[in-house]
Phi, psi and omega in degrees: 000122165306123159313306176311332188255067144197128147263109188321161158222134169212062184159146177326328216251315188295349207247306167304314168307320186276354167305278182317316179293339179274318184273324164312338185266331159319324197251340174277331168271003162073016174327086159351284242201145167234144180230106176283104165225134156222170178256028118253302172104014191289322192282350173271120203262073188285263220304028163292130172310347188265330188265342163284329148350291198305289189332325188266001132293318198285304188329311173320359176221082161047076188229178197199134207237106159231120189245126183269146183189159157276328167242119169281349179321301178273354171298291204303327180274323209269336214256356226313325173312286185318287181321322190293284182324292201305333151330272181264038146252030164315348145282001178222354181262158178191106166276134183236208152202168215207074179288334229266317162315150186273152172320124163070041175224325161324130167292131185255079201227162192214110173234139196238068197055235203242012197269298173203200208204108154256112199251162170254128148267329165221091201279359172279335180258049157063022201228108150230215162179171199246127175228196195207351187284165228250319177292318158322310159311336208258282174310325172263002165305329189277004177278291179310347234225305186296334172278272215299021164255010171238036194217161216235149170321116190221131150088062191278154187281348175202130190286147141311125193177163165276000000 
């Protein structure tokens, strides 16, 4: 790994900032495709006006939004700003789930195309890194690519009900 392209993370607050610098650089750099995966997702700073902001540039020029998770339970509670963004780009947006994974196997990851990656290794304490190096990037589209082949549609934009 180039040192130069990874920057360490060791804290909650280093782990929402690289969230927000990652989706602000997706949209100023133009990052096709974005990949969200957590097993809540709780810990994630969506619904900030700044990071809906972001989204809602980067979204505007035919991009694709995929977020993985095991439960959505807390997006819904946690996020309303977000579920709120995600209407009408619901056609560029697309949520699955992974029942299939062991408890604490889901991956915490935010990959941005070919632009960077900010991944968690240890989400209970908050220790990853946000990198660019380029074989890095490479692992984690294959991370991502091995969850999303056992994993199913979730987390519809509107409930259904009587």
């Amino acid at each position: 790994m180039d040192e130069q392209h990874v920057t360490p993370i060791a804290s909650r607050g280093e782990f929402q900032q690289a969230i927000r610098n990652a989706i602000a650089a997706a949209a100023r750099e133009g990052a096709r495709e974005l990949w969200f995966a957590d097993s809540t997702f709780a810990d994630w700073p969506l619904s900030e006006p700044g990071v809906i902001e972001n989204l809602g540039r980067w979204a505007a020029s035919h991009r694709k939004l995929t977020l993985i998770a095991e439960t959505f339970d807390e997006v819904a509670r946690r996020h309303a700003r977000w579920s709120e963004w995600r209407r009408p780009w619901s056609h560029i947006v697309e949520c699955r789930s992974n029942d299939e994974l062991e408890r604490g196997q889901m991956p915490c990851l935010l990959l941005a195309g070919n632009l960077l990656a900010v991944r968690l290794v240890d989400p209970v304490h908050h220790r990853g890194t946000v990198s660019r190096d380029v074989p890095d990037l490479v692992r984690s589209r294959e991370q991502i690519d091995a969850v999303l082949q056992r994993s199913s549609e979730a987390f519809p934009v509107t409930m259904l009900g009587l």
